[in-house]
Steps between C-alpha positions, in 0.01 A plus 500: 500500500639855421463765658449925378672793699122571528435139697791599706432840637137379580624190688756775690233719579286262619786384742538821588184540597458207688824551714324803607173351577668279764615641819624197630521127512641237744485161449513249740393120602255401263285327826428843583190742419581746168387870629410734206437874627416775257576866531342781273221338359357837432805728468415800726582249797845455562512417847497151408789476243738676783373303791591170265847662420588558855433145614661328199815731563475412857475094381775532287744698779424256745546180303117359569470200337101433475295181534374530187491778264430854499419766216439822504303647118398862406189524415449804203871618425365767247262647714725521821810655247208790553354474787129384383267280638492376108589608148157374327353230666486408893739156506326408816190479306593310179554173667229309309614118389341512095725772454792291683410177411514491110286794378696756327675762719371811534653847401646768693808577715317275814440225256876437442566567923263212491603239271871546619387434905253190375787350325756570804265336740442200263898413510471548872208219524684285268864549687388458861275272707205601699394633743542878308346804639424800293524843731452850330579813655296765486415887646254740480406891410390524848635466885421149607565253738715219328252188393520200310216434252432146369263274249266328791706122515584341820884446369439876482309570814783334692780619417425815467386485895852469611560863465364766735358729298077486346397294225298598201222228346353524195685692311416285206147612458541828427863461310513378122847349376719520837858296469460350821157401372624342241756302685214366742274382184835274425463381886792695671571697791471867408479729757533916442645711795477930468750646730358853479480829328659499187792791601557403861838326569319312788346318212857376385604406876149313550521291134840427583395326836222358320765316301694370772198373659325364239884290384478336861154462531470303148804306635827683255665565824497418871402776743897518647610542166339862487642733668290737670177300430342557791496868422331425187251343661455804745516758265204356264287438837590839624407681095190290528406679831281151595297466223562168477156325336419408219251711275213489214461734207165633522521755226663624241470823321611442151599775266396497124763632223410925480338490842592787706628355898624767777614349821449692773837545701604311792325239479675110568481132510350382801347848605147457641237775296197621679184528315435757299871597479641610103727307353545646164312613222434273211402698190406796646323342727553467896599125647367480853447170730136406628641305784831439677760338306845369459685674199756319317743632204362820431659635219729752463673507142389539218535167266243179648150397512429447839380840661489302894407176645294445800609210759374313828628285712437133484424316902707270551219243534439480145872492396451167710201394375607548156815340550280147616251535203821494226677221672174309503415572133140609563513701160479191334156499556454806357340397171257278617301791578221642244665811281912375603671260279896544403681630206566268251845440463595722800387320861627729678194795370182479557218594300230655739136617350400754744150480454547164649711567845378828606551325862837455462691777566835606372685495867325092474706479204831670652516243792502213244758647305300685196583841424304677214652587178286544218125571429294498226146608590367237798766299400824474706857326470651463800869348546615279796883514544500191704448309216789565338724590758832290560396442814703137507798692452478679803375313719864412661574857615497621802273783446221258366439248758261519753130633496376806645794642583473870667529719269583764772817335603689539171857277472752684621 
């Protein structure tokens, strides 16, 4: 086969490329869990990239040696070059599997961002054994309390427990195309964690001991082999000032392409809103609450679609409860009801007719493991991560045995 100078330059570019894409690597016993975290997935976030820098310098200086493997990926390389959240498309909302999977790729500066990570991740699944876990770091446009969000699976339920800082459910109802989304609908651990505002250095400090924790929790590393883990611990308890619970998107308040969105400033993550209070005026129009609520993400820049969220928390009872129902496999019984039957070719959706089930609620649905994706008139298609989760590949950590654990008493 010959080769043009045309062939060559391409194939140097791409390198090129590539070698900047990666932030680090460190390979170790192949017995060991394969950690992939992701930094600038939308490029006006850069905490994530440094925090990832810091801790593979500080790997390298001090000669760890992992049990297993450990990567560290930018996410959007154009669009952090200039500091924005994306050049044409969101890549945290392109991660569908036709366009993945076979269908041709689609167009734009994201698209290639895209195509580049998918096939980086795919060497990484065929290089390593499981278990892998999939964490992407994130920020946001305003002052928050550092979180971790998650797809609703146990695998990711528990390990995302072990740190002391509030967990966000649900996420995949209101969000079309997520990476971490797309990593779950393959069965794997994906887990996102947002350290804080998008400029603060705090942000940096609390990804990096995100990191650290997350590399001994999964099992990379003992806990004596970090130094100064303890203090991780402490200072991502201590940033998330005891909100340690998880939590429930309620609502989302989603922007349209040409609407016109104004925050209202000082408003943050976590902040409780009395009634009637403004939050922001939505073409032209005023935004006020008719009841007490917990905000969430209100936005403050001016590229995405999501104006704010809405949370609440979730009791602790029915974290239990729901817990029993999956290990039991009572959604299996699911289409044997009028108006339910499954997806064909896809057991893990269900078809729901909602003319049928108007008794059964959507939090009935939650504890079994069903969030809601798609709707089409009175019909629903709700997806069950359980059902393809790895969960068999998991099931030897540490972090996954046992039932009921506390969730209050996060692994220190």
């Amino acid at each position: 086969m010959t080769y043009s100078m045309k062939d060559t330059l391409s194939e140097t570019l791409a390198a090129t490329v590539q070698e900047k894409r990666v932030i680090g690597k460190l390979l170790g016993r192949e017995d060991g869990p394969t950690l992939v975290f992701f930094g600038g997935i939308h490029g006006n976030e850069p905490a994530g990239v440094k925090a990832l820098q810091r801790v593979f310098e500080k790997m390298n200086q001090g000669g760890h040696q992992p049990a297993g493997n450990v990567y560290g990926l930018v996410g959007n390389l154009q669009a952090l070059e200039q500091g924005k959240r994306f050049i044409a498309s969101d890549l945290n909302r392109m991660w569908h599997s036709p366009p993945l999977d076979g269908a041709p790729a689609m167009d734009g500066a994201e698209a290639a961002e895209m195509q580049a990570l998918h096939r980086y991740i795919g060497k990484v699944l065929d290089t390593h054994r499981p278990p892998f876990y999939f964490i992407d770091l994130h920020t946001t446009s305003s002052r928050t309390l550092p979180f971790i969000t998650i797809n609703d699976a146990l695998i990711n339920r528990k390990f995302a427990q072990c740190f002391p800082v509030p967990v966000i459910l649900g996420i995949e109802e209101y969000l079309n195309g997520p990476l971490l989304s797309y990593m779950n609908e393959k069965g794997y651990l994906g887990i996102g964690f947002e350290s804080g505002q998008h400029e603060e250095e705090a942000a940096v400090t609390l990804a990096e001991s995100f990191i650290w924790m997350a590399l001994v929790r999964a099992g990379a590393f003992n806990r004596g082999d970090v130094p100064g883990y303890d203090e991780h611990f402490r200072q991502l308890r201590q940033a998330a000032e005891g909100y340690h619970r998880f939590y429930e998107i309620t609502y989302r308040h989603f922007l349209e392409p040409g609407d016109s969105f104004s925050m209202f400033p000082g408003f943050q993550s976590f902040q409780k809103v009395s009634p009637g209070t403004q939050l922001a005026t939505y073409n032209g129009k005023p935004i006020r609450l008719d009841r007490e609520e917990t905000l969430f993400m209100p936005l403050y820049q001016k590229q995405g679609e999501d104006g704010y969220f809405l949370i609440r928390s979730i009791p602790a009872f029915l974290l239990a409860l729901s817990e029993l129902l999956r290990r039991v496999k009572l959604e299996g019984l699911l289409p044997l009801l009028p108006g339910i039957s499954r997806l064909p070719g896809n057991p893990g959706k269900l078809l729901v007719n909602l003319r049928w089930t108007p008794f059964l609620s959507k939090q009935f649905f939650h504890l079994l493991g069903y969030r809601h994706r798609y709707l089409e008139g009175k019909i629903a298609i709700l997806n069950n991560r359980e059902r393809t989760a790895r969960k068999h590949e998991y099931q030897d950590c540490s972090w996954y045995r046992g039932i009921f654990r506390n969730f209050r008493k996060a692994c220190p």
